[in-house]
N, C-alpha and C positions, 0 to 999 in steps of 0.2 A: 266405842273403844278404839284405839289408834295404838298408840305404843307401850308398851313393856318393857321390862328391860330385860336385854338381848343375850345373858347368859342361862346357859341350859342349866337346872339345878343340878349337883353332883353332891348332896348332903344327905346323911342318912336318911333314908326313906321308911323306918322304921313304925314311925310313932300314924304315918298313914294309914287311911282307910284300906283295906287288902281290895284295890280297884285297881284294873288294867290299866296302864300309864296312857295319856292321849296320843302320841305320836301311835300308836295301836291302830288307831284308826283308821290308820293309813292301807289296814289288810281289808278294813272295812270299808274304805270309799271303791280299792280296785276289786272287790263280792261285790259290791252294789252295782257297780261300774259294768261288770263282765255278768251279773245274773240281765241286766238292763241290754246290753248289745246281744247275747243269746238270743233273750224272748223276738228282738225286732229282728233278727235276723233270720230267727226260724219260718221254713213256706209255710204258713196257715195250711188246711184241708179242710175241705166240708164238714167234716163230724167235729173241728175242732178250729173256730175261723178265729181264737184270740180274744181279749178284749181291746175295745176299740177308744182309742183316742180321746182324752178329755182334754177339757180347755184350761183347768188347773189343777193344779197337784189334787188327788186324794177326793175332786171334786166330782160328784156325778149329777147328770139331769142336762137339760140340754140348752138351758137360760143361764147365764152369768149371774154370780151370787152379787146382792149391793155390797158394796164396800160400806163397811159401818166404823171402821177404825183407822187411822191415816196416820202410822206413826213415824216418824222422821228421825234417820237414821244416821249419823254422821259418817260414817263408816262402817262395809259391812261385819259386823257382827253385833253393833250398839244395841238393835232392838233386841234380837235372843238375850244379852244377856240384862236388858234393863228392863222389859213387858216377855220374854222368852216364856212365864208361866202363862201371864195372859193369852199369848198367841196358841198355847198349846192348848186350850182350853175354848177358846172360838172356832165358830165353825167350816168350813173351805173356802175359802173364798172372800170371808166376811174383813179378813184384814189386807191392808197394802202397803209395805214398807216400801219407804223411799230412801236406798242410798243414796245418799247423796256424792261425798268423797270416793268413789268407787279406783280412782286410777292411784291405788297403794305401794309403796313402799315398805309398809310396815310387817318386821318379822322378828318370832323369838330367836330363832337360831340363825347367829354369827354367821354363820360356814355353807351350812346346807341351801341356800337359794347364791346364786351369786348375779341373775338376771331380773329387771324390774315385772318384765313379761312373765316369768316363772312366778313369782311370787301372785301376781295376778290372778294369773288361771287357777291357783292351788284356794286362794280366797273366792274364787267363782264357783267353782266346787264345792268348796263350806255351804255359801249361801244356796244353793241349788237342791241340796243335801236338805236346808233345812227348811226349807217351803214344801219337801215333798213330805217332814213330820209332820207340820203345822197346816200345811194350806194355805198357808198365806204368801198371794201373791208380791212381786215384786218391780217396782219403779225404778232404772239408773239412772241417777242426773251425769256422770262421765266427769266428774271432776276430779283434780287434784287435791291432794290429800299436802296437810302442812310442810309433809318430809319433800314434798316435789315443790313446794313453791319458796324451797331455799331457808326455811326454818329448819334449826334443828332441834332436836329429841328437848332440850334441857326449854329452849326459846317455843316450843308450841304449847308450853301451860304460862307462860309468862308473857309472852310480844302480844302488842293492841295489832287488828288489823290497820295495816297501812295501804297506801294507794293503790298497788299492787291486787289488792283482795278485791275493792270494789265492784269490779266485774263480776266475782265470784259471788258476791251478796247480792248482784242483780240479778241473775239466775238464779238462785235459791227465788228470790224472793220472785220471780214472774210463774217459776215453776210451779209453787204452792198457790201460787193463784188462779193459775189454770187448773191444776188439780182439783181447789176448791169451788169450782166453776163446775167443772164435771162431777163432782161428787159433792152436791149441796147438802147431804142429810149429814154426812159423815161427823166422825167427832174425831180431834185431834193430838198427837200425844206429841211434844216435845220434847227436846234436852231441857234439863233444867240448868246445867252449866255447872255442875260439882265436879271439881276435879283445876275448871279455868281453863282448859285445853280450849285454844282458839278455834277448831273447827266446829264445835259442839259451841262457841259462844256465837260463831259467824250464822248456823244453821239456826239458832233457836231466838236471835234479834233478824234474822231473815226475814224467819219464817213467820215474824208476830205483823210485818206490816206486811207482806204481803195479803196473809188473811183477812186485815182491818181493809187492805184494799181491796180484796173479794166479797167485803162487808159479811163477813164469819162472826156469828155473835160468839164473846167471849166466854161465854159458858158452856161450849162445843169445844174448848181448849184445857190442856192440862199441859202436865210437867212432868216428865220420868227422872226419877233417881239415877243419874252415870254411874251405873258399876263399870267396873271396880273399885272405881271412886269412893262412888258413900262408900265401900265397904271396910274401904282402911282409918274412918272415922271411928270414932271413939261411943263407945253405948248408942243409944238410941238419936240423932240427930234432928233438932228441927228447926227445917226449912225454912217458916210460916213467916220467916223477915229475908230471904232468901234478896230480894227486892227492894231496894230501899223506897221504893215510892207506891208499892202495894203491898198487900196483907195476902197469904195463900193459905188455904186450907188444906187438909190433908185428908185422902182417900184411899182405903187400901183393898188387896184385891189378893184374897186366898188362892193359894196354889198350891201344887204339889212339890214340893223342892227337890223331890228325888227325877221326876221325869224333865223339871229344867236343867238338872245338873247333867241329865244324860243328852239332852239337846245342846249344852256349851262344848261339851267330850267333843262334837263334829269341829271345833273352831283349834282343832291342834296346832294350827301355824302361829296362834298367837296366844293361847289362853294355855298354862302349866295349869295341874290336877290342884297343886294347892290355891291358885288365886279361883279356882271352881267352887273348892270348899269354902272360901272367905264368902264366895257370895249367895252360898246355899246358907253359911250360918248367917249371917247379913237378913235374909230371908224370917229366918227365926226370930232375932233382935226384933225386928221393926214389928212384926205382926205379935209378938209378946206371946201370946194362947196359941194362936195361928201362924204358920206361914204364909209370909204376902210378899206383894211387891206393892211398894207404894207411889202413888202421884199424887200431883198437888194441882190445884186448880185454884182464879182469883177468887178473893172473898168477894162480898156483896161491897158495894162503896157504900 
């Protein structure tokens, strides 16, 4: 996910669910923040020496978990809110999201950031925040994001990449092949590219040859729904022609909609309380009986 549009709502808030508004969370990142600097700051003593140091969030034992899922993220918060059930639901270690666009621009509120740097660190925080719910580790590729490479808001769901990007899709594209070099068992979750947003289309045509270049068989690949995206689609939408020169099947993966909507609450810089609820209902549509999140993967040829 990348951009929103930038006015704060001021429209009856009535007919909402009675939930604490997300910029709230702001008392909650500096509790997290200040209970975190206490505990490393306090002198241990014998009868009471702390717990000691792990290598990922939430992770315990003293071997690194394999990575089993490698989902690719155009910008941080894409994976929370497009596999955010999935990830809460694996276990420490076992996923690794790769930001990709990590050097952002992008914010709900007009007024309140007026620095590129601020905005940054306030999104470093998000994602920091939500590896320590999920366990899931995290990859930065240090890229720029559309709003820095001179696109603007209305021209990042419309412009083809031009020359300009090249570079950018050859690091996508060397990066996921080293990745897939280090991680052979792994299975892969992409953008599927709903919404047209160019950095989510540069990331997931990157990302397809690079893996055919680390010789990844194609049935180690999928395709994530871009919320917010699918979510302002109309009933239940299908993808399964998404491609015009291949067929996808569709896979879906029950979750809890209440404990992903409480992991999107951490992304206040850029997700309002109602585009939350679009995609916890969103959740409900697709999975009909169930709540899920759904992917798509190629058919057989």
């Amino acid at each position: 996910m990348d951009v929103f549009p930038r006015r704060v709502r001021t429209a009856d808030r009535s007919s909402e669910p009675d939930v604490a508004p997300i910029p709230e969370k702001r008392s909650a990142v500096r509790t997290l923040q200040a209970s975190s600097t206490a505990s490393t700051e306090a002198d241990p003593t014998p009868s009471s020496p702390g717990p000691s140091p792990q290598p990922y969030p939430l992770c315990t034992g003293e071997r690194e978990p394999e990575v089993r899922l490698i989902i690719l993220s155009p910008h941080p918060d894409d994976a929370a809110l497009s596999c955010g059930g999935e990830m809460l639901k694996a276990r420490p270690g076992h996923v690794l999201v790769v930001n990709v666009f990590t050097r952002t621009a992008a914010w709900r509120f007009p007024d309140a950031a007026q620095h590129i740097e601020q905005i940054q660190a306030i999104r470093h925080k998000e994602e920091s925040l939500m590896t320590r719910l999920t366990g899931a580790r995290i990859h930065a590729l240090d890229l720029p994001e559309a709003l820095l490479r001179g696109h603007s808001q209305d021209e990042a769901f419309t412009a083809e990449a031009g020359p300009a990007e090249s570079g950018i899709a050859d690091s996508v594209m060397a990066a996921v092949s080293n990745l897939a070099r280090q991680h052979a068992q792994a299975r892969w979750r992409l953008p599927l590219g709903v919404g047209n947003h160019i950095d989510h289309r540069i990331v997931r045509d990157s990302a397809l040859t690079g893996l055919r270049n680390a010789g990844v068989d194609e049935r180690r690949v999928s395709f994530y729904e871009d919320l917010p995206y699918a979510a302002l689609l109309s009933e239940v939408p299908d993808f399964s022609r998404f491609f015009s020169m291949r067929t996808l099947e569709e896979n879906g993966c029950p979750i809890n909609k209440f404990r992903k909507s409480e992991l999107l609450r951490l992304y206040w810089s850029q997700l309002s309380w109602n585009q939350i609820v679009g995609v916890r209902d969103y959740a409900g549509r697709v999975g009909r009986v169930i709540t899920a999140e759904r992917c798509w993967h190629f058919a057989k040829a």
